[in-house]
gemmi code that builds the backbone of each chain (N, CA, C; Angstrom):
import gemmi

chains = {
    "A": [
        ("UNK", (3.503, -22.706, -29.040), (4.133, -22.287, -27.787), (4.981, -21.046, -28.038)),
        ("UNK", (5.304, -20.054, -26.615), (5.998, -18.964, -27.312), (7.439, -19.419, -26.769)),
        ("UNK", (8.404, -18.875, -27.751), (9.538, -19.561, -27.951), (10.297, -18.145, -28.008)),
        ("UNK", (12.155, -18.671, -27.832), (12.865, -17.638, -28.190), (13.894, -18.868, -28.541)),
        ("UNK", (14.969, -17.613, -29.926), (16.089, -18.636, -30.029), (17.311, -17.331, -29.753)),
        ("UNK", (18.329, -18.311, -29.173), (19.705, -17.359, -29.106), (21.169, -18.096, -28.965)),
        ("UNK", (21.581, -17.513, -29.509), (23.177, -18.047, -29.644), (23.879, -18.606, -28.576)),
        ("UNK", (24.926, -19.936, -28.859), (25.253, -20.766, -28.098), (26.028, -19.624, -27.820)),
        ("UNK", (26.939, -19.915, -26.796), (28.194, -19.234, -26.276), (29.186, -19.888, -25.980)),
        ("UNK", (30.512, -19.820, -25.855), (31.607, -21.068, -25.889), (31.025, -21.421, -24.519)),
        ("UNK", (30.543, -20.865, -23.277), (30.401, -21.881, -21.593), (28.604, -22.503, -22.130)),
        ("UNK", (27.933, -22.733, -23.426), (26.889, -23.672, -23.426), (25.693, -22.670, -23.442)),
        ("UNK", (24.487, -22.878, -23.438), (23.000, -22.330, -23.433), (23.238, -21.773, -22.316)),
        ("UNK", (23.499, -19.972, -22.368), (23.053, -19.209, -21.548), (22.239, -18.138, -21.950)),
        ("UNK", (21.582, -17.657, -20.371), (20.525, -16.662, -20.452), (20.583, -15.750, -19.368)),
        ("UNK", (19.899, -14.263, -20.645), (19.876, -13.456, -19.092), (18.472, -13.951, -18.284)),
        ("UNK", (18.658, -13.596, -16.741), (17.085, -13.998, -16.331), (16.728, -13.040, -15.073)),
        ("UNK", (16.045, -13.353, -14.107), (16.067, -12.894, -13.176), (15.492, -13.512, -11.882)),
        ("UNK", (15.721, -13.739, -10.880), (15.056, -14.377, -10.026), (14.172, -13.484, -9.005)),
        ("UNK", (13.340, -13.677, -8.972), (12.109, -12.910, -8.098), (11.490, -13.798, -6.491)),
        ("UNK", (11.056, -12.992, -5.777), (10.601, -13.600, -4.510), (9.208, -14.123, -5.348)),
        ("UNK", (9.428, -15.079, -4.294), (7.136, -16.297, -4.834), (6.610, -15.105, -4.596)),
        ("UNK", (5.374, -15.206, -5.896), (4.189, -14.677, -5.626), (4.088, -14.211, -4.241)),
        ("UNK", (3.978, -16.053, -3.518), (3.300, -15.841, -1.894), (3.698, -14.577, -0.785)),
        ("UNK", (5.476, -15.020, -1.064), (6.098, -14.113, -0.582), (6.093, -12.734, -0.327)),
        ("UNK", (5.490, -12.490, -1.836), (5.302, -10.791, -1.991), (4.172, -10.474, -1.513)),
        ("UNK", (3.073, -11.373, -1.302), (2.272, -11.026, -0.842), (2.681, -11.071, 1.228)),
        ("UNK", (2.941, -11.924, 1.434), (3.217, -12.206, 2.804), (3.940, -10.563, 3.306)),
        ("UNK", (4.642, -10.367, 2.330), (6.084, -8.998, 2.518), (5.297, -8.190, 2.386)),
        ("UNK", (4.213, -7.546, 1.413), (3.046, -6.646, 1.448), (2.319, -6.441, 2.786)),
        ("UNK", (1.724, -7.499, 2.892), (0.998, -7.251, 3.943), (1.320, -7.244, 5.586)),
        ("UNK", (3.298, -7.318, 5.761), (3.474, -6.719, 6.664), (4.164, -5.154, 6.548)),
        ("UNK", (3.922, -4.720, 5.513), (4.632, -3.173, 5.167), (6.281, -3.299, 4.986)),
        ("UNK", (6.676, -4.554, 4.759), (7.657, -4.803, 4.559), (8.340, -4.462, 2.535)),
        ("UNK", (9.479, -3.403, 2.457), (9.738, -2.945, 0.770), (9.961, -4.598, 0.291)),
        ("UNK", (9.155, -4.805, -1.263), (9.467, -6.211, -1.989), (11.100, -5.818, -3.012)),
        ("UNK", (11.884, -7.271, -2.331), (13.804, -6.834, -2.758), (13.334, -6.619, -4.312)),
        ("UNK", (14.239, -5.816, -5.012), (14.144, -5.928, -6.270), (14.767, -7.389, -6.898)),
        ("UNK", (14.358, -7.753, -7.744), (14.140, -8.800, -9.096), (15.979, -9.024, -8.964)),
        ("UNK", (16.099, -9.798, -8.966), (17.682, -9.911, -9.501), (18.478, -10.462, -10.463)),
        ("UNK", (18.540, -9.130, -11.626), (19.025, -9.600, -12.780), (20.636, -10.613, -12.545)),
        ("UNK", (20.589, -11.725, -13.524), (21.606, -13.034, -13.000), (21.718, -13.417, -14.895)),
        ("UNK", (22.807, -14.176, -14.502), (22.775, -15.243, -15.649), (23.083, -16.277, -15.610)),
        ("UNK", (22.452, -17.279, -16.521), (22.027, -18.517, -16.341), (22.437, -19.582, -17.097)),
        ("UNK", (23.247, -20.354, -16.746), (23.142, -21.749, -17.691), (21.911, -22.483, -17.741)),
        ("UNK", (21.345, -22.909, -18.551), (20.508, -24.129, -18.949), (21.402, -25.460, -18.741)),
        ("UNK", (21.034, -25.850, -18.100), (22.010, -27.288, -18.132), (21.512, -28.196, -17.223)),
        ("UNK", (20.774, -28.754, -18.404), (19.964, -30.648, -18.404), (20.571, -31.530, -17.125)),
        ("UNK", (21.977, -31.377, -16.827), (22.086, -32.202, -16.194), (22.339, -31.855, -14.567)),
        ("UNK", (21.461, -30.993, -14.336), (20.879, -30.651, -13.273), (19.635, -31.308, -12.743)),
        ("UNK", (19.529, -32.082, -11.970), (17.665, -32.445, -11.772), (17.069, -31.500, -10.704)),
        ("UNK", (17.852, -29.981, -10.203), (16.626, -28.759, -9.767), (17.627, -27.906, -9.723)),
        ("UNK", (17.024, -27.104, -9.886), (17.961, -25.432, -10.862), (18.512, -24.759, -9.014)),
        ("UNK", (19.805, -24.011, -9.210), (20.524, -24.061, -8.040), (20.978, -22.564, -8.665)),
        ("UNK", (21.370, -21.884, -7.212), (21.297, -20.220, -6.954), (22.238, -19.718, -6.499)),
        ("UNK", (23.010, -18.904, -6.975), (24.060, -18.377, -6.131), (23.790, -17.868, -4.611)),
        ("UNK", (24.287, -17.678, -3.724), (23.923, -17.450, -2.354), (23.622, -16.008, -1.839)),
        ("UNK", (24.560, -15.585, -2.953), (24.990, -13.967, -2.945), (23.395, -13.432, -3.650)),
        ("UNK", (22.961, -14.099, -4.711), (21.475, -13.530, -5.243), (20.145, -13.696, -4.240)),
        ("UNK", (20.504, -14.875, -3.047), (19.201, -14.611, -2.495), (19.496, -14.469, -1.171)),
        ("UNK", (20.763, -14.123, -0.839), (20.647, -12.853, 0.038), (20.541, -11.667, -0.559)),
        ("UNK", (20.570, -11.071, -1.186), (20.056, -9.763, -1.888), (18.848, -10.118, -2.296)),
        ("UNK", (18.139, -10.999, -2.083), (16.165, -11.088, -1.693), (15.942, -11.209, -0.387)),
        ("UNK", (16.959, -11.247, 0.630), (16.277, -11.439, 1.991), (15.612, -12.181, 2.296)),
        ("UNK", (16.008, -14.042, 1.438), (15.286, -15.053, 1.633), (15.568, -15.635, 2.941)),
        ("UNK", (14.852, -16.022, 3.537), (15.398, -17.226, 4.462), (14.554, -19.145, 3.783)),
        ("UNK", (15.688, -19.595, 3.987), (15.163, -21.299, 3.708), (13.795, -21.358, 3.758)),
        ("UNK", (13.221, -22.520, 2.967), (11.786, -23.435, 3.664), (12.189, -24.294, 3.164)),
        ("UNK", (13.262, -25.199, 3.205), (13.106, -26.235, 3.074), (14.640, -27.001, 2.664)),
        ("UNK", (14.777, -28.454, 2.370), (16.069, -28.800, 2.308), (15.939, -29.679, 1.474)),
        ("UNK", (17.066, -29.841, 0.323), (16.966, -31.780, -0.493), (18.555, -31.815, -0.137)),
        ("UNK", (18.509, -33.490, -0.576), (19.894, -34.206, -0.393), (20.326, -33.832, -2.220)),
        ("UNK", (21.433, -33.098, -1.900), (22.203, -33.028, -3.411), (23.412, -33.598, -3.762)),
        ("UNK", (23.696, -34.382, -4.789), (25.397, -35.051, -4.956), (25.518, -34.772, -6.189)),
        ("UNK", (26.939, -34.141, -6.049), (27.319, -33.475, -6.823), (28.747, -33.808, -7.014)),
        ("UNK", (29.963, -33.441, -7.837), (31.030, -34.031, -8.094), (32.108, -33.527, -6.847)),
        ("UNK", (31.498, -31.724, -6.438), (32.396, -31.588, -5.292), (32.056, -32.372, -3.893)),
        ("UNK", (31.227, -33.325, -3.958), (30.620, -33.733, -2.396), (31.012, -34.796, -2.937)),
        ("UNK", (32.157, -35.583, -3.657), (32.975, -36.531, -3.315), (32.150, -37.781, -3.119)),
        ("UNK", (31.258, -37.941, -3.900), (30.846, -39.635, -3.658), (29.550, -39.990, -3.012)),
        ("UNK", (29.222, -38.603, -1.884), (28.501, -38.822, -1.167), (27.066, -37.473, -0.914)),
        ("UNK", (26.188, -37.803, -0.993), (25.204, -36.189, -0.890), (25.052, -35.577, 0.152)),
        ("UNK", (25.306, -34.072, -0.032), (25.369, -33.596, 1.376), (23.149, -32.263, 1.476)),
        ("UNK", (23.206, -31.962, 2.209), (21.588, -31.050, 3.005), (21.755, -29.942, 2.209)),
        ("UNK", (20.963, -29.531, 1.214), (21.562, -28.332, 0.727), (20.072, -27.375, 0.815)),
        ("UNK", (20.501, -26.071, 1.626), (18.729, -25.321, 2.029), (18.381, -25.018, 1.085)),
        ("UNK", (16.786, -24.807, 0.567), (16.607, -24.454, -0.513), (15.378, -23.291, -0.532)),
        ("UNK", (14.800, -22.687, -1.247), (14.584, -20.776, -1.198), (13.277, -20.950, -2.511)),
        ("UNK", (12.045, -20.656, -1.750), (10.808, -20.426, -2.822), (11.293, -19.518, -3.411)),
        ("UNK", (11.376, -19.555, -4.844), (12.026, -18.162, -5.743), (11.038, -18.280, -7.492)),
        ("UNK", (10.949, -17.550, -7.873), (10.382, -17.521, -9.720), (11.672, -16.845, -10.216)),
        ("UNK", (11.590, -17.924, -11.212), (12.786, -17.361, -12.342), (11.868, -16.557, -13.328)),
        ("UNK", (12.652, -15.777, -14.101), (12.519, -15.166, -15.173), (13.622, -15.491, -16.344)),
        ("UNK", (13.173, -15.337, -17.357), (14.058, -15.893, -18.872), (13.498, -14.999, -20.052)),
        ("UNK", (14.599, -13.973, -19.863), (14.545, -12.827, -21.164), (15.187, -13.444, -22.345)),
        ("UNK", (14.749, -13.103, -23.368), (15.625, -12.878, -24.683), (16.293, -12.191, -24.495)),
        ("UNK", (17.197, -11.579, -25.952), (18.631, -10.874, -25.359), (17.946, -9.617, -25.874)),
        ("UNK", (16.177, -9.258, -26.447), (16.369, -7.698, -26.799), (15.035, -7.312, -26.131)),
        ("UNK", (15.025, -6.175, -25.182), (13.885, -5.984, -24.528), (12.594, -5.526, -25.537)),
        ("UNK", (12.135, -6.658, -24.905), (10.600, -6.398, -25.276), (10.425, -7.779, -26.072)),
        ("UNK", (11.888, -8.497, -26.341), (11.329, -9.853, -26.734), (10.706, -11.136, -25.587)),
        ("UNK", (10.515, -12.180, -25.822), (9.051, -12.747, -25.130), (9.849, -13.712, -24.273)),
        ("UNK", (9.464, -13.641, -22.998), (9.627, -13.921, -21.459), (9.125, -15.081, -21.062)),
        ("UNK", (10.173, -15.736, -20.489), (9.647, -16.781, -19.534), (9.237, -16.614, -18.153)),
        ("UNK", (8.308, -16.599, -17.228), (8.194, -16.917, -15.984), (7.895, -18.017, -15.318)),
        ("UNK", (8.969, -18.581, -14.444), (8.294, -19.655, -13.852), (7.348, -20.087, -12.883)),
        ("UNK", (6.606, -20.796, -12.208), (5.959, -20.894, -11.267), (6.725, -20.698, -10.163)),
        ("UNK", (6.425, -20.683, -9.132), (7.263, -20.826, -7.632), (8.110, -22.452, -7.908)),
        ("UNK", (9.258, -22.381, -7.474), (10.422, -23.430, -7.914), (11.139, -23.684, -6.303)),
        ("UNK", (11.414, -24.605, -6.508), (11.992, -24.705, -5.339), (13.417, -25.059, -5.824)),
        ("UNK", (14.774, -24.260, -5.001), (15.950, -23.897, -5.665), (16.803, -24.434, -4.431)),
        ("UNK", (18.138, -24.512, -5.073), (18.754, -24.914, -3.748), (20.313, -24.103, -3.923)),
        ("UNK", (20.893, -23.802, -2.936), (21.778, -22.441, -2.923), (22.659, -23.289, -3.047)),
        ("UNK", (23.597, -22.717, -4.301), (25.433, -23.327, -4.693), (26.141, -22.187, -5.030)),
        ("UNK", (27.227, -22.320, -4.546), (28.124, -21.037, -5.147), (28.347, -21.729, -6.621)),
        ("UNK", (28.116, -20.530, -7.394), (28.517, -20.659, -8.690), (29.146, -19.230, -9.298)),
        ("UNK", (28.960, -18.351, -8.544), (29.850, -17.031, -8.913), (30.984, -16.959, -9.523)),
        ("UNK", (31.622, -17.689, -9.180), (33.008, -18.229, -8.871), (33.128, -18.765, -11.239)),
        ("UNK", (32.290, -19.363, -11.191), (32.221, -19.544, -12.688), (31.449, -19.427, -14.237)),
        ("UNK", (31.423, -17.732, -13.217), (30.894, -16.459, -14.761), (29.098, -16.750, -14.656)),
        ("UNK", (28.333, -17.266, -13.814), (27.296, -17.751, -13.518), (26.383, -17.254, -12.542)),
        ("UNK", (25.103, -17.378, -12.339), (24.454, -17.081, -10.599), (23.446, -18.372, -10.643)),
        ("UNK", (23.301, -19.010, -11.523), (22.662, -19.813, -11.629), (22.197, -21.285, -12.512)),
        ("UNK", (22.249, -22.822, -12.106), (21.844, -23.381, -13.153), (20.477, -23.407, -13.358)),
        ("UNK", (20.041, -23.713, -14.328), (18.426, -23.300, -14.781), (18.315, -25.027, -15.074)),
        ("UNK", (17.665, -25.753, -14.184), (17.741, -27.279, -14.270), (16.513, -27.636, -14.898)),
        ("UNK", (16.292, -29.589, -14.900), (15.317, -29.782, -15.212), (14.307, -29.985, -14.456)),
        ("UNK", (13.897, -29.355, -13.409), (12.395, -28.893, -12.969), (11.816, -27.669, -14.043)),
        ("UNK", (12.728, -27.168, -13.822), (12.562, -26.154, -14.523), (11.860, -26.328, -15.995)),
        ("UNK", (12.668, -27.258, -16.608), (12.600, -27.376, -18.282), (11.986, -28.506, -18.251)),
        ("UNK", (11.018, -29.028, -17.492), (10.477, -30.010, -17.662), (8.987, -29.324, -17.718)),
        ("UNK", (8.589, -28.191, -18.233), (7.350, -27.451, -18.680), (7.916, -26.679, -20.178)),
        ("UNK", (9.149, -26.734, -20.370), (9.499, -26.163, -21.761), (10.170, -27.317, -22.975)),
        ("UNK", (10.374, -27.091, -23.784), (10.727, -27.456, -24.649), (12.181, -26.649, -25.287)),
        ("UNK", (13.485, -27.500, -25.019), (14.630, -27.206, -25.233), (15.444, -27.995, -26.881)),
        ("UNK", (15.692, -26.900, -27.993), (16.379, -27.794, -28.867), (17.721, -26.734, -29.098)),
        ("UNK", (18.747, -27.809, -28.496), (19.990, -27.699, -28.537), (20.968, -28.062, -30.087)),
        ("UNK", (20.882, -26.889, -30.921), (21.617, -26.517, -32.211), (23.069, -27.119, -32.053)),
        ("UNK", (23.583, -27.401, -32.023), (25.300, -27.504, -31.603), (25.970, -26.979, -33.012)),
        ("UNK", (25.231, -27.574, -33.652), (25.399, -27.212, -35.688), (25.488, -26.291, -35.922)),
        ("UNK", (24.528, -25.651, -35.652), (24.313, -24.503, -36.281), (24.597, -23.305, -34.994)),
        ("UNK", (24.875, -23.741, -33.831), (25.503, -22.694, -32.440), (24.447, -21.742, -32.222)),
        ("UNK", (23.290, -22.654, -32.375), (21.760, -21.881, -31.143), (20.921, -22.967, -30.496)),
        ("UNK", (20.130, -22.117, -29.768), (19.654, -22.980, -29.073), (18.034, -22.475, -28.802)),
        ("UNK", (17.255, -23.313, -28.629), (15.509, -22.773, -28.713), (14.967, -23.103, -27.633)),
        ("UNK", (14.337, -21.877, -26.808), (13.613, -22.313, -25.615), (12.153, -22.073, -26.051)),
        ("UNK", (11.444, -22.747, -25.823), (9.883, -22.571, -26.182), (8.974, -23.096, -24.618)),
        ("UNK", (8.132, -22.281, -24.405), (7.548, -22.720, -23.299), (6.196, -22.116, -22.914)),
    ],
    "B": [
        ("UNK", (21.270, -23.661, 13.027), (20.958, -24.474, 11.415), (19.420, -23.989, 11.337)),
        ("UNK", (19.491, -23.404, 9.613), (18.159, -23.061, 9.443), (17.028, -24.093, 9.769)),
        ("UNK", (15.548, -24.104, 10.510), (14.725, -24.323, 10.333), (14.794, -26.065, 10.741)),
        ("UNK", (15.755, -26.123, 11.488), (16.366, -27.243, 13.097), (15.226, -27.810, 13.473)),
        ("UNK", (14.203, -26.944, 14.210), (12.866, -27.554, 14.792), (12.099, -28.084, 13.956)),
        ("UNK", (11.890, -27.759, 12.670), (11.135, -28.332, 12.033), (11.442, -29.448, 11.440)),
        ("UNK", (12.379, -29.324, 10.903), (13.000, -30.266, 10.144), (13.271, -31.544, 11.152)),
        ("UNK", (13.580, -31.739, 12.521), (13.426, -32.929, 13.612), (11.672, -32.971, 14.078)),
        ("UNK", (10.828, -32.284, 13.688), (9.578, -32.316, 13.480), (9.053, -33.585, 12.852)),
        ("UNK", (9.569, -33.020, 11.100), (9.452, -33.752, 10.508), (10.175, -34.976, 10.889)),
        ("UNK", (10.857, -35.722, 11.327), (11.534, -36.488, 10.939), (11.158, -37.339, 12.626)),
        ("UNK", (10.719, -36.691, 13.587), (9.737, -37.392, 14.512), (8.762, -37.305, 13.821)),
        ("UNK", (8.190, -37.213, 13.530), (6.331, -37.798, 12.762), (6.483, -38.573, 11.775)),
        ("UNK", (7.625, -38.979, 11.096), (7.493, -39.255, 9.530), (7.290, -40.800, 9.783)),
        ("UNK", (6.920, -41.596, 10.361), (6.385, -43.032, 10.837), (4.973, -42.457, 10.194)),
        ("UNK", (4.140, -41.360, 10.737), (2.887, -41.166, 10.792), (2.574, -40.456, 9.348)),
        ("UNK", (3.561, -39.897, 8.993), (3.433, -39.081, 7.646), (3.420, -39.798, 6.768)),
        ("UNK", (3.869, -40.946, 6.397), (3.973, -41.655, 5.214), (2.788, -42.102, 4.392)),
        ("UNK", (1.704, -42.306, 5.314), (0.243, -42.362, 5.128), (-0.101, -41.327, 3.871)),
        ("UNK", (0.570, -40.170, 4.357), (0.261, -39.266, 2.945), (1.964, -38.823, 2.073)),
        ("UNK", (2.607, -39.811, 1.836), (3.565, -39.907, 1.201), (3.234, -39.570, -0.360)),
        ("UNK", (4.422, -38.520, -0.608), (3.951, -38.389, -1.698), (3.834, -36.416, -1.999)),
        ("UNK", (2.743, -36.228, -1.093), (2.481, -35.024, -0.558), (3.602, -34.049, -0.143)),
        ("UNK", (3.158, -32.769, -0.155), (3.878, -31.491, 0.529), (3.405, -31.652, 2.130)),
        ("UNK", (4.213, -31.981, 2.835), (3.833, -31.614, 4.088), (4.538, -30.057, 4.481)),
        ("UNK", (3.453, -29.281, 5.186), (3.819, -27.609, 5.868), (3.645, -28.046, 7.336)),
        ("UNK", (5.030, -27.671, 8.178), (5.688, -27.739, 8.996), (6.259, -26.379, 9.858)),
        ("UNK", (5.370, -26.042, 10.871), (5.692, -24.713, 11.800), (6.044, -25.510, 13.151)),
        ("UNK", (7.302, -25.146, 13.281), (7.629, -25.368, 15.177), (7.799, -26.818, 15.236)),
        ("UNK", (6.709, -27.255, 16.152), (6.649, -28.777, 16.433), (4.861, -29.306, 15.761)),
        ("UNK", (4.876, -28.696, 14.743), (2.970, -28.441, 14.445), (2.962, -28.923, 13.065)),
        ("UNK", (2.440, -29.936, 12.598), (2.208, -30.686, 10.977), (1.015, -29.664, 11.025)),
        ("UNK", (0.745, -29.196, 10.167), (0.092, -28.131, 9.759), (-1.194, -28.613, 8.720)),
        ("UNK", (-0.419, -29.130, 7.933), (-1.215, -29.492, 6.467), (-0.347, -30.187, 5.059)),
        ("UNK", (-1.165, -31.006, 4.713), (-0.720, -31.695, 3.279), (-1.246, -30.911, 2.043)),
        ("UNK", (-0.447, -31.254, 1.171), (-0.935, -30.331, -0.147), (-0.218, -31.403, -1.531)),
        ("UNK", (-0.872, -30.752, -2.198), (-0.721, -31.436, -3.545), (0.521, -31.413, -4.125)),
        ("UNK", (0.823, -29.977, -4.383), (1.917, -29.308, -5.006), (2.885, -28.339, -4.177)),
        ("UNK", (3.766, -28.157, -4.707), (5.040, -27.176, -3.642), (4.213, -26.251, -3.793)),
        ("UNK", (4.038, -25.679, -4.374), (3.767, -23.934, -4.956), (2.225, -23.450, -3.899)),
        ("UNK", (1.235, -24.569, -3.979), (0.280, -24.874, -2.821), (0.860, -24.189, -1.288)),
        ("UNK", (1.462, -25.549, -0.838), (2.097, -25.352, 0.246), (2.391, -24.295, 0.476)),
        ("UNK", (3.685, -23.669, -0.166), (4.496, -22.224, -0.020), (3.181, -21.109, 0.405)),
        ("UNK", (2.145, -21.483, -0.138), (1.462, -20.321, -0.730), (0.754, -20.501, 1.055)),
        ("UNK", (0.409, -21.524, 1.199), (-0.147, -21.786, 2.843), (0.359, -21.320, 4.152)),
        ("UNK", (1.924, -21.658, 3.479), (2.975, -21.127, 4.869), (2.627, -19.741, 4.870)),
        ("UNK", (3.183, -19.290, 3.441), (3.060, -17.575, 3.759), (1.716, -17.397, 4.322)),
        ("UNK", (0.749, -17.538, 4.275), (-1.037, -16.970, 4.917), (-0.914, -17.060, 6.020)),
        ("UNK", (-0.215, -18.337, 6.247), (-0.783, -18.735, 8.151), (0.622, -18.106, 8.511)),
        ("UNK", (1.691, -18.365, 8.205), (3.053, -17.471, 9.236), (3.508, -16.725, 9.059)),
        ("UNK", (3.455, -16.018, 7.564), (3.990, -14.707, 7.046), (5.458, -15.248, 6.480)),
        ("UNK", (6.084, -14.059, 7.950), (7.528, -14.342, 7.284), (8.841, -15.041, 8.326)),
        ("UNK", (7.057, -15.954, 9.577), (8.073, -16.796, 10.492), (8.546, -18.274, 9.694)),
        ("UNK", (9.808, -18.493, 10.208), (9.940, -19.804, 9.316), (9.270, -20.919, 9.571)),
        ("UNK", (9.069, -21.498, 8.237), (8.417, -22.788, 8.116), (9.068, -23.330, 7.064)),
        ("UNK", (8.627, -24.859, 7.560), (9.610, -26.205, 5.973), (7.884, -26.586, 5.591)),
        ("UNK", (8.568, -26.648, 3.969), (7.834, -27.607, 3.097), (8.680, -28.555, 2.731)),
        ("UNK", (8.117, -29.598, 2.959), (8.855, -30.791, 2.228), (8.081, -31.955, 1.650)),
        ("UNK", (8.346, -32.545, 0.575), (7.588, -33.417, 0.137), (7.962, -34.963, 0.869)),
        ("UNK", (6.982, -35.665, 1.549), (6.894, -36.996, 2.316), (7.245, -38.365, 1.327)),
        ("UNK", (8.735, -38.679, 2.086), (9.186, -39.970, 1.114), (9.726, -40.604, 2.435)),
        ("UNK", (9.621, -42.171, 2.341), (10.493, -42.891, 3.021), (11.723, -42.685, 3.353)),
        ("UNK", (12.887, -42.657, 2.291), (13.839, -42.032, 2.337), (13.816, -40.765, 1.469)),
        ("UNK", (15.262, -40.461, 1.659), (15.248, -38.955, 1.103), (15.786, -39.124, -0.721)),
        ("UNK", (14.615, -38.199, -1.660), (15.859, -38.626, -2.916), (16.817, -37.496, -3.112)),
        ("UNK", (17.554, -38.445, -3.792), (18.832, -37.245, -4.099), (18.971, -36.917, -5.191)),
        ("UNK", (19.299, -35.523, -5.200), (19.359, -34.707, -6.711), (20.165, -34.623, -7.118)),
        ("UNK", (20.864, -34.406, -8.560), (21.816, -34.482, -8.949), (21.942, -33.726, -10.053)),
        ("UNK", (23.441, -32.728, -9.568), (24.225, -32.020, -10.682), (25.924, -32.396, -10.963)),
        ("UNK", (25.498, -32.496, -12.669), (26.862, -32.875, -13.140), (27.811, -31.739, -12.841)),
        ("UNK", (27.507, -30.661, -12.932), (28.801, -30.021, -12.598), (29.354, -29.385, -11.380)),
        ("UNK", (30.327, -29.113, -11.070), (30.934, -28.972, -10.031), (30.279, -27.927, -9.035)),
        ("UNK", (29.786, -27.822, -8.272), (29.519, -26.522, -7.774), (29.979, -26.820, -5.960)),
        ("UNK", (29.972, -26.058, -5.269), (30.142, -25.623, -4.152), (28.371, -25.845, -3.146)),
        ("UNK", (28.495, -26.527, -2.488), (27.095, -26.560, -2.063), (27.065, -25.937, -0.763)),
        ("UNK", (26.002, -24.690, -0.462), (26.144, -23.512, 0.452), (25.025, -22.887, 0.590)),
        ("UNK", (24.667, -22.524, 1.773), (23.753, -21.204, 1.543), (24.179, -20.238, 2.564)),
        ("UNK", (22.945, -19.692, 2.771), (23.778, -17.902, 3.241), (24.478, -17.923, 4.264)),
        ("UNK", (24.405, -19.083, 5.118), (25.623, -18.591, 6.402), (27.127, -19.553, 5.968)),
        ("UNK", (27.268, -20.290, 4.584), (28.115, -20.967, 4.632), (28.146, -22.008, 3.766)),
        ("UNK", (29.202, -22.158, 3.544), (29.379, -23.456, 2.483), (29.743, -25.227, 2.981)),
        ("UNK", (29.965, -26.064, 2.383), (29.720, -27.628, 2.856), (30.279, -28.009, 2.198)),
    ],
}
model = gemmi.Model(1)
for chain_id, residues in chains.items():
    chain = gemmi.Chain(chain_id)
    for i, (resn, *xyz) in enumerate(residues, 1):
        res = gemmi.Residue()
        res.name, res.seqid = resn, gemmi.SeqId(i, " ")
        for name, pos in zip(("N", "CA", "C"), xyz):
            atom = gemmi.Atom()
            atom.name, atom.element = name, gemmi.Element(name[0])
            atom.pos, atom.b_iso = gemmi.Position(*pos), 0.0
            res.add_atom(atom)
        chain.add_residue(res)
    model.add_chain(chain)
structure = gemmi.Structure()
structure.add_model(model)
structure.setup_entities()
């Protein structure tokens, strides 16, 4: 599998990445003569204990997404109880830290919008996501291996 | 609220939807459209047949499941936070 490894950081397994409109999308946006938003370089926690990777709001309005769709999410700020959270056909991207080293793309994902700006972040990179890769978390040795 | 009609669409038919529980159901207006295997399917359907009018994909469950993140975040999208 092609793999990358890179250094923990004191906030855990992060990455640069980028989030892109679906395939579909670009095609849909093509073929009404509509410009495709540029790619939006972000960075990313990896973090398992996510069960679907979540987007800053601010990154996909700067894609000019609108919703298709909604899940119930509970989370520690929704107090006990899960609240409708919209969610945005998007492909991630997952660079190494030196260009031209080897790239992740994901399939079309279905994401759901959280402010996370707010804490050095645009995005968690959950396990939908990493449930097609293979993650080994160094703590020892302060790296971490994405292979996928 | 984004995508209102559909989403009470869904949720008037879903007596009838469960039959294909399980599935992506694609959802325009007041119109079940089509079942599909996979999200990425679906998405790919909406965009052909509506472009860039809105439509829900959602996958058909009895109840709804809920997802879950350990850490704190703010749950929001573009017109607002919750």
């Amino acid at each position: 599998m092609p793999h990358f490894m890179l250094q923990m950081t004191p906030n855990g397994p992060i990455v640069q990445a980028a989030i892109l409109v679906s395939a579909a999308r670009r095609e849909a946006l093509e073929s009404s003569g509509i410009p495709i938003p540029t790619a939006q370089r972000i960075v990313a926690l990896i973090d398992t204990g996510a069960s679907v990777s979540v987007v800053d709001p601010s990154v996909l309005a700067a894609l000019d997404l609108n919703p298709t769709g909604d899940l119930d999410i509970h989370t520690p700020s929704t107090e006990g109880i899960s609240v409708k959270a919209s969610t945005y056909d998007v492909q991630f991207g997952i660079y190494a830290i030196r260009p031209g080293d080897p790239h992740f793309v994901s399939e079309t994902v279905q994401v759901a919008s959280a402010v996370l700006a707010n804490q050095g972040i645009h995005a968690l990179i959950g396990r939908d996501i990493l449930a097609s890769c293979v993650l080994i978390y160094n703590g020892a040795d302060g790296y971490f291996t994405l292979a996928y | 609220m984004a995508l209102e009609q559909e989403l009470n669409t869904y949720k008037t038919n879903l007596p009838t939807l469960l039959k294909h529980e399980g599935k992506f159901v694609l959802v325009h207006g007041e119109d079940i459209v089509d079942f599909f295997s996979t999200y990425e399917d679906a998405i790919k359907a909406g965009y052909q047949q509506f472009k860039l009018d809105p439509f829900l994909v959602k996958r058909i469950a009895v109840t709804e499941p809920v997802f879950f993140i350990s850490r704190s975040v703010v749950i929001g999208d573009l017109a607002g936070v919750k």
